[in-house]
N, C-alpha and C positions, 0 to 999 in steps of 0.2 A: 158284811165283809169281815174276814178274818184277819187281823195285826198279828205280824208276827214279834219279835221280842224286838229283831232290827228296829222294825219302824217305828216302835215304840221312844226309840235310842232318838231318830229321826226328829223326831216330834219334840223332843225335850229338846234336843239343839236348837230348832227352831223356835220355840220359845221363850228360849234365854237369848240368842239372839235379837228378837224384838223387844224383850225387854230392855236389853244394853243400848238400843238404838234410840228407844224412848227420854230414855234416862239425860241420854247423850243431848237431843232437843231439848229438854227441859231445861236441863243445865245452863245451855247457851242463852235463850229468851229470860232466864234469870241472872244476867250478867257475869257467865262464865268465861272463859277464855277461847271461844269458838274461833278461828280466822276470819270464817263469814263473816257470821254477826260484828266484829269487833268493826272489819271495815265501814261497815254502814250505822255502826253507832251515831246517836245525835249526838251527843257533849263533842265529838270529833267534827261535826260538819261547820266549815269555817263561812259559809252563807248565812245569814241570818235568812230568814221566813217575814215572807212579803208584810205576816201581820205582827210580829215581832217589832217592840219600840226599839230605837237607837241605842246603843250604850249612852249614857250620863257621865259627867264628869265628877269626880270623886268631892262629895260633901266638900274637903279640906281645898278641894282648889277651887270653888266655885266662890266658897268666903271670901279666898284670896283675892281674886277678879273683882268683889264687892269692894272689898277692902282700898285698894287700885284705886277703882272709878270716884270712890266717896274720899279719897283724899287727892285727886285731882280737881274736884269738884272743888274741895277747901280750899286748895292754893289759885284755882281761880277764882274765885271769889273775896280772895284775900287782895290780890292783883287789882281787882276793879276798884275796890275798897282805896287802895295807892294812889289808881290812875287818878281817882275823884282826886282823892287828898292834892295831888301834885297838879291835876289841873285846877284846882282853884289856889293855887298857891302860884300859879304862871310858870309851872315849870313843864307840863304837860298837856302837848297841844293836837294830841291823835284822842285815836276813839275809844273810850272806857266800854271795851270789850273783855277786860282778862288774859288778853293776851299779849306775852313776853315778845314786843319787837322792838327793832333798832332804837325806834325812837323813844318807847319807854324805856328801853336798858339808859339810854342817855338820860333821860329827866332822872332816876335814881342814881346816877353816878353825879349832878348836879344837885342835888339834896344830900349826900354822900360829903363832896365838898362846901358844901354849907358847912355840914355839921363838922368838917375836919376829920372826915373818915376813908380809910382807902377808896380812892374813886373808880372800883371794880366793875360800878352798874347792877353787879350780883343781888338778886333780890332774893335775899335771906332772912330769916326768921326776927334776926336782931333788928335789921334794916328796918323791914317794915313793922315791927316794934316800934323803935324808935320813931319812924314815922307820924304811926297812931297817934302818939304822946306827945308830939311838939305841936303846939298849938299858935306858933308865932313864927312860923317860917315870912311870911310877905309880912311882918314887921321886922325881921333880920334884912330882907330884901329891902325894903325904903330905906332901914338905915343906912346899907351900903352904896345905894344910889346915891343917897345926901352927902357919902362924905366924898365920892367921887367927883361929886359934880364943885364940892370945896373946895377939895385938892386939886384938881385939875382942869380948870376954868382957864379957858386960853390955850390949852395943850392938845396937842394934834387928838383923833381919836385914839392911835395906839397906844397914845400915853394914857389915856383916861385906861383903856381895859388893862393896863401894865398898873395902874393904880387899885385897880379893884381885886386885881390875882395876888398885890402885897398881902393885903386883907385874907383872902384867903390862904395866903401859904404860913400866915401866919397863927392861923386857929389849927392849921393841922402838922402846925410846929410845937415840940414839948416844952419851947422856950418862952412862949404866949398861953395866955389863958385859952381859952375851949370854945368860945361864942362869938359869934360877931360881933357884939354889944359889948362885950368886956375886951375886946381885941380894940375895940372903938375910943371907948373911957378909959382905957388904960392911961394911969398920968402921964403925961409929958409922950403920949404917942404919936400924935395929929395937933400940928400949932392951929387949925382950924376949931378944937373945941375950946369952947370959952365957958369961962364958970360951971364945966358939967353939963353944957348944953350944946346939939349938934345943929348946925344951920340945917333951914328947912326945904332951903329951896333943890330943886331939880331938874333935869328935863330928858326931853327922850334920848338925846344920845348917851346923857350917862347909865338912862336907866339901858338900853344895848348894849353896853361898853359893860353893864354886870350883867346881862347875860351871857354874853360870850366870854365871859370869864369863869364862871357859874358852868356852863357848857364847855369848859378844857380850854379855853384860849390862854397862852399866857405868854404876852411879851415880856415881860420882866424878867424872864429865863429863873426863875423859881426864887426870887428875892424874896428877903424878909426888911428892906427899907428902901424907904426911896427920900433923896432930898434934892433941894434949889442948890447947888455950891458958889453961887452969886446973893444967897442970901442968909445961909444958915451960918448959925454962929457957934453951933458943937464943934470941938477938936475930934469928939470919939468918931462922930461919922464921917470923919474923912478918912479913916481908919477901917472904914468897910470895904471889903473889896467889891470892886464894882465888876455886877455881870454883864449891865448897856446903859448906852447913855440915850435917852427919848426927850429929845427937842430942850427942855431948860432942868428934866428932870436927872438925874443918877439914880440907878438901881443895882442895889448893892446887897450883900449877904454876910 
């Protein structure tokens, strides 16, 4: 068959055009800018693949989460730690589980008032520091039964818990010493101590009468003394103003 020069022309266009087309494919399947290919790109496909694992949570937040759990972990078990401490001390009479309810916030707000601290209930770091550390709470406690049952022997019961919140509003006054024990011994504080020694006797309604006082009761309307005025012989404490008067007692501030 004979070409003439035309077809010859033919033949070169048609070859550079396959060429160009080629070129064009190539391009595309090696991450050029095709429309096709670009839409059905994978890094675009927002399906993840049946065999594809989940995303993961980023190394930094996954410590965090650790972080979390393992100092929850600590505060409860600091908690239990408490409940022991304050149920063998008779202040805590639920279940040493660790867990922050009514009734443990109450017992830490009456170990709170023992020790003459804001009685928040808050169980905070210092708290139950202090806590760990005190080795004589139920010897603070008999002593305050004993002097109650001293001082207010014959006295209706609201007078006995009005005698035992003295005691306490007085350790958590800056004008008393800090302890039950030196709030006790203090000279010339309770004519019931004699030679430095507290009578010994007691019984269940005064040891109640410092619970519930120990537990936020307080007749005495927030006294820091209380006396007989049928039998005291002080000028200064009639000089206290009085907050209530309970059966033969004055409580005064």
């Amino acid at each position: 068959m004979l070409y003439t020069e035309k077809d010859s022309w033919v033949r070169t266009l048609a070859y550079m055009f396959l060429a160009v087309s080629s070129l064009a494919i190539l391009f595309a399947f090696k991450g050029g800018s095709s429309p096709y290919f670009a839409q059905i790109s994978p890094s675009d496909n927002p399906t993840p693949s049946p065999l594809q694992s989940p995303p993961t949570a980023p190394v930094s937040s996954q410590k965090k989460e650790k972080a979390k759990d393992s100092e929850a972990e600590a505060v409860k078990e600091k908690m239990k730690k408490a409940q022991q401490k304050l149920t063998a001390s008779g202040l805590f009479k639920g279940t040493v589980d660790g867990v922050y309810t009514d009734s443990f916030q109450q017992s830490i707000a009456a170990f709170q008032r023992l020790k003459g601290l804001p009685d928040n209930g808050e169980f905070t770091e210092p708290t139950y520091e202090l806590l760990m550390q005190t080795s004589n709470i139920k010897q603070e406690i008999d002593m305050l039964e004993r002097l109650v049952y001293a001082e207010s022997r014959g006295e209706p019961y609201v007078g006995k818990v009005a005698v035992a919140a003295v005691v306490l509003n007085r350790v958590s006054s800056e004008q008393f010493p800090d302890t039950i024990k030196e709030v006790i011994f203090e000279k010339n504080a309770f004519s019931v101590i004699q030679n430095g020694k507290l009578p010994t006797s007691k019984n269940l309604e005064s040891k109640k009468a410092v619970q519930d006082a120990l537990f936020g009761q307080d007749p005495s309307k927030g006294s820091l003394y209380f006396y007989n005025p049928s039998i005291s012989t002080s000028q200064w404490i009639f000089s206290r103003k009085t907050q209530v008067v309970i059966d033969n007692h004055v409580f005064a501030i």
